[in-house]
C-alpha positions in Angstrom: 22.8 7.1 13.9 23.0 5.3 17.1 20.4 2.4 18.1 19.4 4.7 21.5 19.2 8.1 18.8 16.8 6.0 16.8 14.9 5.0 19.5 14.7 8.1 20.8 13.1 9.4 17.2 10.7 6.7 17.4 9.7 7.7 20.9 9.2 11.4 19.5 6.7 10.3 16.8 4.1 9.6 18.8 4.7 11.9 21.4 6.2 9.0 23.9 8.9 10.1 26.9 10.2 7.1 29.0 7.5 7.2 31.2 4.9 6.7 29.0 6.8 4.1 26.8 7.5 1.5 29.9 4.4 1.9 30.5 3.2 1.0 27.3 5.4 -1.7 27.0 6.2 -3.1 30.5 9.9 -2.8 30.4 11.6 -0.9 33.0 12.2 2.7 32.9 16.6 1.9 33.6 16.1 -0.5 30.9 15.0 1.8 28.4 17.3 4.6 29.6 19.9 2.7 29.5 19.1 1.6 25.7 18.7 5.5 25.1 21.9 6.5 26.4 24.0 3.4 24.4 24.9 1.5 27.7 23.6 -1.5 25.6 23.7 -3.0 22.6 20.4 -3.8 21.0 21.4 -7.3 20.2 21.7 -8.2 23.8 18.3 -6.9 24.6 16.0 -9.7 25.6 13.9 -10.6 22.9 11.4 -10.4 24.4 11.5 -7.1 25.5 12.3 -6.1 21.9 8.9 -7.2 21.1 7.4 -5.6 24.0 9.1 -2.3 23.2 8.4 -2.8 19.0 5.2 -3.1 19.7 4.5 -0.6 22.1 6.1 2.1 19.1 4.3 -0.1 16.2 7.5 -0.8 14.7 9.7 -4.2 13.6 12.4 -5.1 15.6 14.5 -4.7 12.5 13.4 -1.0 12.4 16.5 -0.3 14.6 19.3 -2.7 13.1 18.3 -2.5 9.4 18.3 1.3 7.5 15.6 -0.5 4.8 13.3 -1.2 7.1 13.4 1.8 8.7 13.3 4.0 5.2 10.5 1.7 4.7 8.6 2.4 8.1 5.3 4.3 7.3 5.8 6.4 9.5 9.1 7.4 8.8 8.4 7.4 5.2 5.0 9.5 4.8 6.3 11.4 7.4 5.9 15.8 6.4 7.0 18.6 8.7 3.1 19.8 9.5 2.5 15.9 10.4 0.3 16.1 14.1 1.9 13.9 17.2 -2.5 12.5 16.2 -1.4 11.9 12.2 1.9 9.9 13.2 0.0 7.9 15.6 -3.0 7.0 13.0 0.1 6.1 10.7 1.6 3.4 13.1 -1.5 2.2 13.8 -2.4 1.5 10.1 1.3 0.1 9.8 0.4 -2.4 12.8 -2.7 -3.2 10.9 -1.2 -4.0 7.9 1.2 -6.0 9.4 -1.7 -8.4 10.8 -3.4 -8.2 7.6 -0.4 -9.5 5.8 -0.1 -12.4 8.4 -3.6 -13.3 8.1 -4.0 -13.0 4.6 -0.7 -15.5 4.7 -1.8 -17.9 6.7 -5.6 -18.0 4.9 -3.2 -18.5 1.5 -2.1 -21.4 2.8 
């Protein structure tokens, strides 16, 4: 699977066309078509704008160079075929929160 066909799945989880994701994300609808259509390579992506666009689909930047991380993705992983555009939304907003909780429970460790 190509980097652009798997960000292209992880726009369709929660229901996000380019539009909606540079908006969410503040990176440049070209940029992201561009990305979606394999005219560049992931790795020369700002990053930046990795972040920004991670973020904005509550996802690692990993989730699109490393197949574990993506099996691993809550989304991706609890994912059934009667899931709601709503239910995979709630998902990657728990995943985002547990992310956080992880950091902060860290750094309160330490």
């Amino acid at each position: 699977m190509t980097i652009g066909e798997k960000l292209n799945e992880r726009m369709q989880l929660p229901g996000m066309d380019v539009p909606a994701l540079s908006e969410a994300s503040f990176v440049e609808e070209d940029g992201i078509r561009n990305f979606l259509e394999n005219r560049c390579f992931y790795e020369r992506i700002d990053p930046f704008e990795q972040d920004l666009l991670c973020s904005a689909l509550s996802c690692d930047p990993s989730y699109f160079t490393d197949d574990r991380v993506r099996e691993n993705d809550l989304v991706i992983s609890t994912m059934h075929r009667k899931d709601s555009v709503g239910s995979r939304q709630v998902k990657a907003a728990l995943q985002v929160f547990l992310t956080c909780f992880e950091f902060v429970a860290a750094a309160a460790a330490e």
